[in-house]
N, C-alpha and C positions, 0 to 999 in steps of 0.2 A: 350845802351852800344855799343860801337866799336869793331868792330873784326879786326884783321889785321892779315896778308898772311904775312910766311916767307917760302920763298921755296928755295934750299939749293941741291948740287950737291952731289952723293953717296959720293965723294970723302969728302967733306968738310961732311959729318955728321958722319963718320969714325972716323973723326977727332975730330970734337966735343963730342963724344960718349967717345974719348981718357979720354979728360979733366973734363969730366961732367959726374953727372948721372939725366938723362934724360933734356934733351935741353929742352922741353916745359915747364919746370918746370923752368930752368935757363931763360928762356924768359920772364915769366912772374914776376918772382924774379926782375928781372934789371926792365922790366918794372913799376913796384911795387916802387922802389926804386928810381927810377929818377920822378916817379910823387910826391912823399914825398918831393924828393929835391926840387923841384919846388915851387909846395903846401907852403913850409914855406917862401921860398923865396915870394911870392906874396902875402901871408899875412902880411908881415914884411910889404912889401911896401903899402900894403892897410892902414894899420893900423897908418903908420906913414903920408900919406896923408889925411887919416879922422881927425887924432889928430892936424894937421896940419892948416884944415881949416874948423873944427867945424863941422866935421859929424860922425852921428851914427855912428858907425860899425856893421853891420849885426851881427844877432845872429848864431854863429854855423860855420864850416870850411867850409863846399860847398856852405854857404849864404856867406861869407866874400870873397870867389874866385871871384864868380861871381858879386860880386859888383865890385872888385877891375878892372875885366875887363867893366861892365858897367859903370865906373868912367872915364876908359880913364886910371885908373893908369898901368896898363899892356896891352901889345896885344901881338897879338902871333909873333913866331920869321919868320917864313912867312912873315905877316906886316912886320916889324921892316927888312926884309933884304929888302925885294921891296921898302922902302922909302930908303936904299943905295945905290940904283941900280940908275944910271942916266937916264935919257928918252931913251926909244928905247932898253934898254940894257934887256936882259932876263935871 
């Protein structure tokens, strides 16, 4: 499992404290949420490239992610921005 660091000035968790009750909790909600969003999106696209060109689909939601990225049918958006980026460009 990944951990990741959000570190946040008095001033802006004043702020957030305004709109929210408890930011770690709103952090983990959004985070929560946008891998759901993803997750279906990448099983859509797995599912309709195996059906596509006569392969299995993995059994289960974290077998059918990771096929889809050991198919080549998705990579991450890191990849996917470095292949727009021209030579030399960072």
């Amino acid at each position: 499992m990944a951990e990741y660091k959000v570190t946040t000035s008095e001033h802006d968790e004043r702020c957030l404290n305004y709109g929210m009750v408890g930011i770690q909790i709103w952090i983990d909600n959004a985070v929560k949420s946008m891998s759901t969003v993803h997750q279906e999106e990448i099983i859509k696209k797995n599912m309709e490239h195996c059906n596509a060109n006569g392969i299995a689909i993995a059994t289960g939601v974290e077998a059918q992610v990771k096929q889809a990225y050991d198919l080549g049918v998705v990579t991450t958006a890191e990849d996917r921005n470095n292949k727009l980026k021209g030579p030399g460009e960072s």
